[in-house]
C-alpha positions, 0 to 999 in steps of 0.5 A, spaced: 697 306 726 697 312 729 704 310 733 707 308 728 706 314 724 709 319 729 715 314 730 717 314 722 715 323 723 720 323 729 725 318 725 725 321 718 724 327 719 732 326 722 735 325 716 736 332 713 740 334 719 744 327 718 746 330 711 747 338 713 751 334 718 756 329 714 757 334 707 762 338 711 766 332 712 765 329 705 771 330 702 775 328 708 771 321 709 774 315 706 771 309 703 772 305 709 769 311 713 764 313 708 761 305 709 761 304 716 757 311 716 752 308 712 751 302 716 751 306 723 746 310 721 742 304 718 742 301 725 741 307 729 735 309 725 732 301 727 735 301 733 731 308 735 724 307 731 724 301 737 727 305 742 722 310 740 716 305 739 717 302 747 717 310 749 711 311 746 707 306 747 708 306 754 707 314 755 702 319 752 705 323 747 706 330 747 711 336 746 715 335 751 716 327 749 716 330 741 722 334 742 726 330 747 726 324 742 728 328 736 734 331 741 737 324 743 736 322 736 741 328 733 746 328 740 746 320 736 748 320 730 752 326 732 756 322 736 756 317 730 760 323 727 765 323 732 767 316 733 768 315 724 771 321 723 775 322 728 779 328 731 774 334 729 770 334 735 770 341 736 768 341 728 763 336 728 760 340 734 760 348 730 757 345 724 751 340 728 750 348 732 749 351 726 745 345 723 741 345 729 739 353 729 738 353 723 733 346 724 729 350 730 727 356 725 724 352 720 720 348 726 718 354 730 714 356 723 711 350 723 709 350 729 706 357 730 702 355 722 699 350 726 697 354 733 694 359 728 689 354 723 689 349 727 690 350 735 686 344 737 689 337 733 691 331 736 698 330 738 699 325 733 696 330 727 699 335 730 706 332 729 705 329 722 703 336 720 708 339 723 712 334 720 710 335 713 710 343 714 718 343 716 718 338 710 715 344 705 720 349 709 726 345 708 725 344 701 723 352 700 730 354 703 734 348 700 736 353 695 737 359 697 741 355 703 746 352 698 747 359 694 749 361 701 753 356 703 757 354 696 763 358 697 764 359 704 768 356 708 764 349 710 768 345 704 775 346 707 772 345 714 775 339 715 782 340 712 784 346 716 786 345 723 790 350 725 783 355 725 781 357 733 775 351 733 776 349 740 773 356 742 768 358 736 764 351 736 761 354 742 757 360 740 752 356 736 752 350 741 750 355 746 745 358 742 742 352 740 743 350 747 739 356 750 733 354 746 732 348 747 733 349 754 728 354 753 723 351 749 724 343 752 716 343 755 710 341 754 708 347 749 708 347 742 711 354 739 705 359 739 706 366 740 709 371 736 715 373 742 717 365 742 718 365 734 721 372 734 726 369 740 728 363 735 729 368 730 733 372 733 738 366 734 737 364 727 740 372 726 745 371 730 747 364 727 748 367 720 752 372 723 757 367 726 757 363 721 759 370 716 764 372 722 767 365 722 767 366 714 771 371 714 776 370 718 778 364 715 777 368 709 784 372 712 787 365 714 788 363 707 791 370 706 795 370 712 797 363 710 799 365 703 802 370 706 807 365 710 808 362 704 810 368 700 815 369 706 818 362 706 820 363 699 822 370 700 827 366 706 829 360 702 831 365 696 834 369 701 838 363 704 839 360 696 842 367 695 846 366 701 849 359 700 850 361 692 854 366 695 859 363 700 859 357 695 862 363 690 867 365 695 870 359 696 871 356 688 873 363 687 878 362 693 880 355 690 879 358 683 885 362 685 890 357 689 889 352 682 891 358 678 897 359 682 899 352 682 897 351 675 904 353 673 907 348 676 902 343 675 904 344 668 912 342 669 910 336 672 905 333 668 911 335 662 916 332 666 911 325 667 910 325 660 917 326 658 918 320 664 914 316 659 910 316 667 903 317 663 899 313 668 901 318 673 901 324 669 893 321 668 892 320 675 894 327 676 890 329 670 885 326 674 885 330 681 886 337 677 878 335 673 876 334 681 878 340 684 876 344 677 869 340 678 869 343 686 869 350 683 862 349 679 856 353 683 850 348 686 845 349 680 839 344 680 835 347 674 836 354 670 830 357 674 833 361 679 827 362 684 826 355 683 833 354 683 833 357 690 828 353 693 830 346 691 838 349 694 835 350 701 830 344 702 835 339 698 841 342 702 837 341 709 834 333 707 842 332 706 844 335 713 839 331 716 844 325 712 837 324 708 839 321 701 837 325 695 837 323 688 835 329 684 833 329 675 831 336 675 829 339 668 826 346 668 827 351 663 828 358 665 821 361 663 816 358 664 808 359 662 806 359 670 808 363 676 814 361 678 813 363 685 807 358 685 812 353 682 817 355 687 813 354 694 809 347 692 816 344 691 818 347 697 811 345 700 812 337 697 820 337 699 818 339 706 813 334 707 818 328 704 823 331 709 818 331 714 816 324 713 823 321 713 824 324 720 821 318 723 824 313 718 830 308 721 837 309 718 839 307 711 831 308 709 831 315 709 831 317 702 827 322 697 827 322 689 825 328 685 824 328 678 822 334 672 821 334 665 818 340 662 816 338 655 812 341 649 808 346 654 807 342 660 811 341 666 812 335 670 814 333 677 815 326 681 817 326 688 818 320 692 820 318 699 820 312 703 814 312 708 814 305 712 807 307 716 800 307 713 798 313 709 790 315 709 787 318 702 780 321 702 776 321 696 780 326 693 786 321 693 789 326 698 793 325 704 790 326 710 792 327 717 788 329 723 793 332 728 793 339 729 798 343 724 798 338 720 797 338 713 797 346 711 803 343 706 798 339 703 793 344 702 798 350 700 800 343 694 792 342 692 792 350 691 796 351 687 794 345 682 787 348 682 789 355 681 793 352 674 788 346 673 793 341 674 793 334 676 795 330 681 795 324 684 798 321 690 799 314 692 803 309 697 805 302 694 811 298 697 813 303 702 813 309 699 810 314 698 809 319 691 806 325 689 806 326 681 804 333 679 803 335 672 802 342 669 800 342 662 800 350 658 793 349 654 789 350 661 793 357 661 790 358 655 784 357 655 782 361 661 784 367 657 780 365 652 775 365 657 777 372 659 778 375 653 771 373 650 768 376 657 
């Protein structure tokens, strides 16, 4: 009985860590992934109590053998991690040092409590005890670590690979590391200098995991900044294609006014000729080249006019046909920058995914509509690969680089609580954004009431 109840401390005790570890990636995980997490787990926790069974029955049980298996049980489901959800490892192992200091702190509590009231136990009370003991410190701190944790950056963790992880991931890891090392003997925790070194690493985990939230604090500034920038040269580069385009219909405006006179005697003579049908084919080629002079104007916003002439313009040079239906009014009750960089965001993403589409299959569809206070934006293009969606309904990609467009889009949604939902259906790919006014005013009633 006594075997059986350290192997259900050694097992269960693990599954705090299993879920400090899985909550960064949870928006990431897909269902599929999510259920091949669940059975994993479920087989590894079998596995390990009749692992840990035949240890222990053939061994004599202490510190030494308490650490080592909860060791190898962490290092177990931590590779279950990296091989479902894939192509985080440095993500997974920043997060798994964190989670492991922060384990490490509450176990040196419990064992210096037990050192002091109870130095003499059995090894197997001394691990129910310290088990239950971790339990109690683990629930006590459960909040107050929440309300540290809420509005940090471990939610976005695994969205955002552009960050440095193949180097911060050491500094918890080494951490824990250097304890463990320290600490992996016979020995329970039982002087006050021990638990002050477990504490210091705790310190110094917290001050990591703040620096760590700070820089990508100014990430997403700088980020923002890019995209700030990008708008600016895209309206900088719409101004330009604007201008060259006024030039030249000026220029033409000029050779049709100067033979516009003799156009005129020419039709007059065709008509006098009773040559209507010629006269009308001429007609004809003047409309075309009067219709050659209008400037490229897609809606009446001029910023988010600007940004679909540059990304339009640029799907059309790399011979990506666009069909466009745009409807968006002068004024609008959003930003328009905002407006402006997430179809610059969804443009360059649909530009992006054509380029690996086969000739004559490469082609995008924007539709708008703003009606009754509320805007409404389609974007489809043809994607032959398979599309991943987290739980969000999101797309996610797993390269390095990837996916800062898609993050740029869902913030800018959230920011005017928006909706959007994106799917893949019969080869193409769709993003469907809706704006809807009312969201506006019922933050400022909010604020107003303050």
């Amino acid at each position: 009985m006594e075997i059986f109840i350290t192997i259900l401390c050694i097992t269960l005790i693990q599954i705090p860590g299993i879920i400090l570890r899985y909550i960064p990636f949870a928006n990431q995980v897909t269902r599929k992934q999510k259920k091949q997490l669940i059975y994993s787990y479920m087989i590894c926790f079998v596995f390990q109590n009749i692992l840990f069974f035949v240890i222990i029955i053939n061994t004599v049980i202490n510190s030494l053998i308490y650490k080592s298996l909860l060791s190898f049980g962490a290092f177990t489901y931590l590779f279950i991690n990296c091989m479902i959800i894939r192509g985080m490892f440095f993500q997974h192992a920043f997060i798994f040092g964190m989670q492991s200091n922060y384990i490490l702190v509450l176990h040196s509590f419990a064992a210096i409590i037990l050192s002091q009231y109870a130095p003499t136990i059995a090894p197997h009370q001394q691990i129910l005890m310290q088990t239950f003991i971790y339990t109690v410190l683990l629930t006590i701190t459960a909040y107050p670590l929440w309300r540290f944790l809420k509005h940090s950056f471990i939610f976005n963790i695994s969205q955002e690979n552009t960050y440095h992880w193949k180097m911060v991931w050491l500094i918890p890891v080494l951490l824990c590391l250097s304890n463990v090392i320290g600490t992996m003997n016979e020995n329970w925790i039982s002087t006050w200098q021990k638990l002050a070194s477990r504490l210091t690493t705790g310190a110094t985990t917290v001050v990591a995991w703040k620096y760590v939230n700070v820089d990508f604090n100014e990430l997403k500034e700088k980020l923002s900044l890019q995209s700030a920038n990008k708008l600016l040269h895209a309206q900088l580069k719409g101004i330009k294609h604007q201008a060259e385009t006024i030039r030249e219909n000026n220029e033409k405006i000029s050779i049709l006014r100067h033979d516009m006179r003799h156009h005129i005697q020419i039709l007059s003579s065709l008509i006098d000729n009773g040559e209507l049908s010629s006269a009308s084919l001429l007609l004809s080629q003047l409309n075309v080249d009067l219709e050659s002079t209008k400037p490229i104007i897609f809606c009446k916003n001029p910023i988010i006019n600007s940004s679909l002439l540059v990304h339009i313009s640029k799907a059309e040079e790399e011979n990506i046909h666009i069909t466009s239906k745009i409807d968006i009014p002068l004024d609008l009750p959003w930003n328009s920058n905002d407006i402006a960089i997430l179809l610059a965001n969804v443009l360059e993403n649909a530009i992006n995914a054509s380029h690996n589409q086969k000739e004559g299959r490469k082609e995008i569809q924007i539709s708008t509509r703003y009606y009754d206070q509320k805007l409404g934006i389609i974007v489809k293009n043809r994607f032959d690969d398979k599309v991943v969606f987290n739980n969000s309904g999101m797309p996610i990609s797993t390269k390095e680089g990837h996916g800062i467009g898609m993050g740029s889009i869902s913030s800018i949604v959230s920011k005017y609580h928006g909706t959007m939902i994106c799917s893949h259906e019969d080869q193409w790919f769709t993003i469907s954004i809706l704006f809807s006014e009312q969201f506006i005013f019922k933050e400022w009633d909010k604020k107003s009431t303050i």
